[in-house]
C-alpha positions, 0 to 999 in steps of 0.5 A: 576627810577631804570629801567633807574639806571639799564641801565646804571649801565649795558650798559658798561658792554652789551657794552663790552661783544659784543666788546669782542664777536667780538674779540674773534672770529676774533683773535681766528678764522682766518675765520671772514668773508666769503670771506676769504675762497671760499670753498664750504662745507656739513653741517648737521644742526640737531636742537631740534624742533620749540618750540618756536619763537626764536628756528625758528629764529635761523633756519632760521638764519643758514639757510640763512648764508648758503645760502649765503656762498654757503654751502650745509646745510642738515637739521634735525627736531628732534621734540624735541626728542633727538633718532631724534638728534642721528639718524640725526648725524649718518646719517649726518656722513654716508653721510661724511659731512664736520661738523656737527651743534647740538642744542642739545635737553638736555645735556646727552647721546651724548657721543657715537654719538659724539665719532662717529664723532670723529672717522670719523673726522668731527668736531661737534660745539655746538649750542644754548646749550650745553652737559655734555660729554667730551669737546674733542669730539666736537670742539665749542660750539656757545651759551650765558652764560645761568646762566649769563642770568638767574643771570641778571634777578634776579639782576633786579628783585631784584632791581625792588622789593627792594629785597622782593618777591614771585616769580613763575618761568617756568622752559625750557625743563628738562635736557635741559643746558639752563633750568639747567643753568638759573635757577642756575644763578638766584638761585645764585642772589636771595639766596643773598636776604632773602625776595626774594623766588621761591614759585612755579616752573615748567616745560613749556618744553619751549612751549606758551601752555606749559607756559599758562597752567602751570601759570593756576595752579600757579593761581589756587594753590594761594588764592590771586594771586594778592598778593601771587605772586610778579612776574614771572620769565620764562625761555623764551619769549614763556612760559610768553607769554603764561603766560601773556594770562592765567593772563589776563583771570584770570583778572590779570594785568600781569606786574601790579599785576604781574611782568613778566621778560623773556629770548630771546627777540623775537618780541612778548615779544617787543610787549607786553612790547609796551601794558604794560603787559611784564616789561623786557627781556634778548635776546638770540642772534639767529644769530649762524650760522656765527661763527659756520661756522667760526668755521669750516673753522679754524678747517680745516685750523688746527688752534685752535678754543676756546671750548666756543664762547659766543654770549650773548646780553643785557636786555631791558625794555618797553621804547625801546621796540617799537623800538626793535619790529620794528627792529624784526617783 
């Protein structure tokens, strides 16, 4: 009953947020589609690693955008190591590339490499993530609201619990603004809820392993998991799956005894929600390349380009979790 209330108090609001999205890039970005524009463009792609199911997607994803626009997309795998990232850019700018895509592994120590750029005038969009620098020294950055994401989670924890409950969070890589940023928009829901507390957070650098094996010490620091711990909040899909495999061979029943809520909505939180061991999700639309490449395109037709296109999506529950994971798999 309060998932269905839940929904529906939502949908206008997931409703609106993607007509906006889609206005938002066709009146500020001339560019809306590829056919308004035959230019065939270098673009270096540096991204963070493939840490995670969602992380892949959103490579292939920009990857096959473009492909279909005809773009030659040089590629760099920085292994989440951010020396890799600054080493790609500045090879990305000797090699005078038309602009440049960055998923920056954490938010500082881009200034330098971006003022580079700037120099040479080549436009850099931000993907997936932003960096603490000044918003002059890139043109975009094509990415959700992560506090938005983390705050919808907590909203719906606090209605799944009445506000009352103990919660183990897995914390994204450190330094990271997805991991900052979800953390201080769910901080900001449950601070209004005085029996609602994080009792236990720790990094899972964004990982399935990482989230297994810091959810086996989040067990083993508790004398009575089952009751000490409420839920769990992780910072992605990875890390509660992850987390979801070490409650089950502690003999946990992971959604039951402990309720697990995620961010990025990739296939195998779907599938878990179909076997009753995951209760929500917020997805992280991987689908960036469109707008990033838009982004571009009106940078080089001299038109204004917003510094923040957002591309957030909504929260699921188990009973469209089938139809979710046959949409995705």
């Amino acid at each position: 009953m309060i998932d269905r209330s839940i929904r529906q108090h939502l949908s206008w609001f997931d409703t609106l947020k993607q007509h906006l999205l889609t206005t938002v890039l066709c009146v500020a970005l001339p560019v809306c589609s590829v056919s308004a524009s035959a230019e065939s463009l270098t673009i270096g792609f540096s991204q963070i690693g493939s840490e995670s199911g969602w992380r892949t997607s959103e490579t292939e994803s920009i990857k096959a955008e473009a492909e279909r626009r005809g773009y030659n997309l040089k590629f760099s795998d920085a292994q989440q190591k951010q020396e890799n990232q600054i080493k790609a850019v500045r090879s990305f700018i000797a090699q005078g590339v038309d602009g440049i895509l960055l998923a920056p592994v954490v938010e500082t120590g881009w200034d330098q490499v971006l003022k580079e750029a700037k120099r040479a005038h080549i436009p850099v969009v931000l993907v997936d993530r932003g960096v603490d620098a000044n918003p002059d020294l890139y043109l975009t950055k094509v990415a959700s609201d992560f506090r938005e994401e983390g705050a919808l989670a907590a909203s719906w924890l606090a209605a799944k619990t009445n506000g009352k409950c103990n919660i183990v969070e897995l914390q994204g890589t450190v330094g990271s603004s997805a991991a900052i940023d979800r953390k201080a928009g769910f901080d900001a829901v449950i601070s209004n809820f005085p029996n609602m507390k994080i009792i236990r957070s720790q990094s899972g650098d964004f990982t399935r392993a990482g989230g297994k094996e810091v959810m086996e010490s989040f067990l083993k620091a508790e004398s009575n998991p089952k009751k000490d711990i409420c839920a769990l909040f992780s910072h992605n899909d990875d890390m509660a799956l992850g987390a979801i495999l070490a409650m089950k061979e502690a003999g946990i029943k992971p959604s039951k005894d402990i309720l697990v809520v995620s961010i990025d909505g990739v296939p195998d939180i779907f599938k878990a929600m179909m076997d009753g061991e995951s209760n929500a999700t917020i997805e992280l639309n991987p689908h960036l390349g469109a707008p990033a490449f838009d982004a571009i395109l009106a940078y080089r037709a001299g038109k204004t380009v917003p510094k923040w296109i957002k591309a957030n999506g909504p929260l699921y529950l188990p009973d469209t979790a089938a139809a979710e994971y046959n949409k995705r798999k």
